[in-house]
N, C-alpha and C positions, 0 to 999 in steps of 0.2 A: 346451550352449553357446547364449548368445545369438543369434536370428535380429538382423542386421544389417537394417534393411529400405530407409535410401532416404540420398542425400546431397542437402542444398539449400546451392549456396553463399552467404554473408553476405557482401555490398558494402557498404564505406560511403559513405554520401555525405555532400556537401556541404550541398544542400539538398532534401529530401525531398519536397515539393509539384513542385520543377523536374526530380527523377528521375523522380517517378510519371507528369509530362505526358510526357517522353521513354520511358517504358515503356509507355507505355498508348496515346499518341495517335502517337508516330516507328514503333514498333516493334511494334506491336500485341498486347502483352500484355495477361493484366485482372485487376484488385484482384482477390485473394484475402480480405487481411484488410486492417487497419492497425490501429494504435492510436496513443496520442503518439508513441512512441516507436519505432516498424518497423511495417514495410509488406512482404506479400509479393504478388508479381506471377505468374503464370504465360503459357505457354501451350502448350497441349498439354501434351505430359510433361514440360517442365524449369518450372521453379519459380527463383524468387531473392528472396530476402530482401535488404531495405534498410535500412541503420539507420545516421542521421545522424551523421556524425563516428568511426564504428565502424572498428577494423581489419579488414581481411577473412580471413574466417574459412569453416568449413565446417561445416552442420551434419548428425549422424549422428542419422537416426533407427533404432532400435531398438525393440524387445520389452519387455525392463529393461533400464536400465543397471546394476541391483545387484547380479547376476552380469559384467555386461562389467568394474567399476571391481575385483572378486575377480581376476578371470581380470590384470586389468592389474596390480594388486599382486603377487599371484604371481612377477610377471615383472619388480619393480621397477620399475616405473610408478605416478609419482605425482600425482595431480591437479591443473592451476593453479589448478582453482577443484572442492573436493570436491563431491558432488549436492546439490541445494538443490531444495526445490520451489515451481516458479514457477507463478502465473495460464496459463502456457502450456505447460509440462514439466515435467516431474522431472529435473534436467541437470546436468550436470559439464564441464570443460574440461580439455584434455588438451592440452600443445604438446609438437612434436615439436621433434628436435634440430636446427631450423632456425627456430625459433620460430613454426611455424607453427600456428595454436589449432584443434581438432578440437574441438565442442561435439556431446556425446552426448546422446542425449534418449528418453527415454519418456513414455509421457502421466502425468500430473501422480497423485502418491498421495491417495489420499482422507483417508489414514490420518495425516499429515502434516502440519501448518501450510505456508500459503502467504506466499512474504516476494515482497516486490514489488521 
């Protein structure tokens, strides 16, 4: 079985330059990363990702997801978004029966094309 290893939750915002000065300078969190399109903040142990106009969501980091998306088929679990490999993971999306999106992740396949 896959080791499960961390959850970051996904907020969206509004406008991302006005959440990072409120993460970073109200609240004292500190860029991790960003790029155009998200930005994550930490401090200490919790983490959160930003990304403008996004629903909020949760993200699962993991080992592989190429056994967790078996193990969920098995079980009649079907993907909203099958794995794809990103510039930043190898990821899938999973909503539960309240529509709420679980984004699974591992580090990205070498072996794989990258789609942006």
């Amino acid at each position: 079985m896959t080791k499960v290893e961390n959850s970051i939750p996904i907020l969206g915002v509004k406008d991302i330059k006005n959440s990072l000065a409120f993460y970073i300078e109200k609240l004292g969190f500190k860029l991790d990363w960003q790029t155009p399109t998200a930005a994550q903040v930490s401090r200490d142990e919790a983490r959160l990702m930003l990304v403008p106009n996004a629903r909020a969501a949760t993200w699962i980091g993991a080992e592989d997801i190429d056994p967790l998306m078996q193990e969920f088929a098995a079980k009649g679990v079907k993907p909203s978004i099958p794995p794809i490999n990103r510039p930043w993971a190898y990821e899938m999306s999973i909503r539960d029966p309240d529509g709420n999106v679980l984004r699974f992740g591992s580090e990205p396949k070498a072996s794989q094309p990258v789609v942006r």
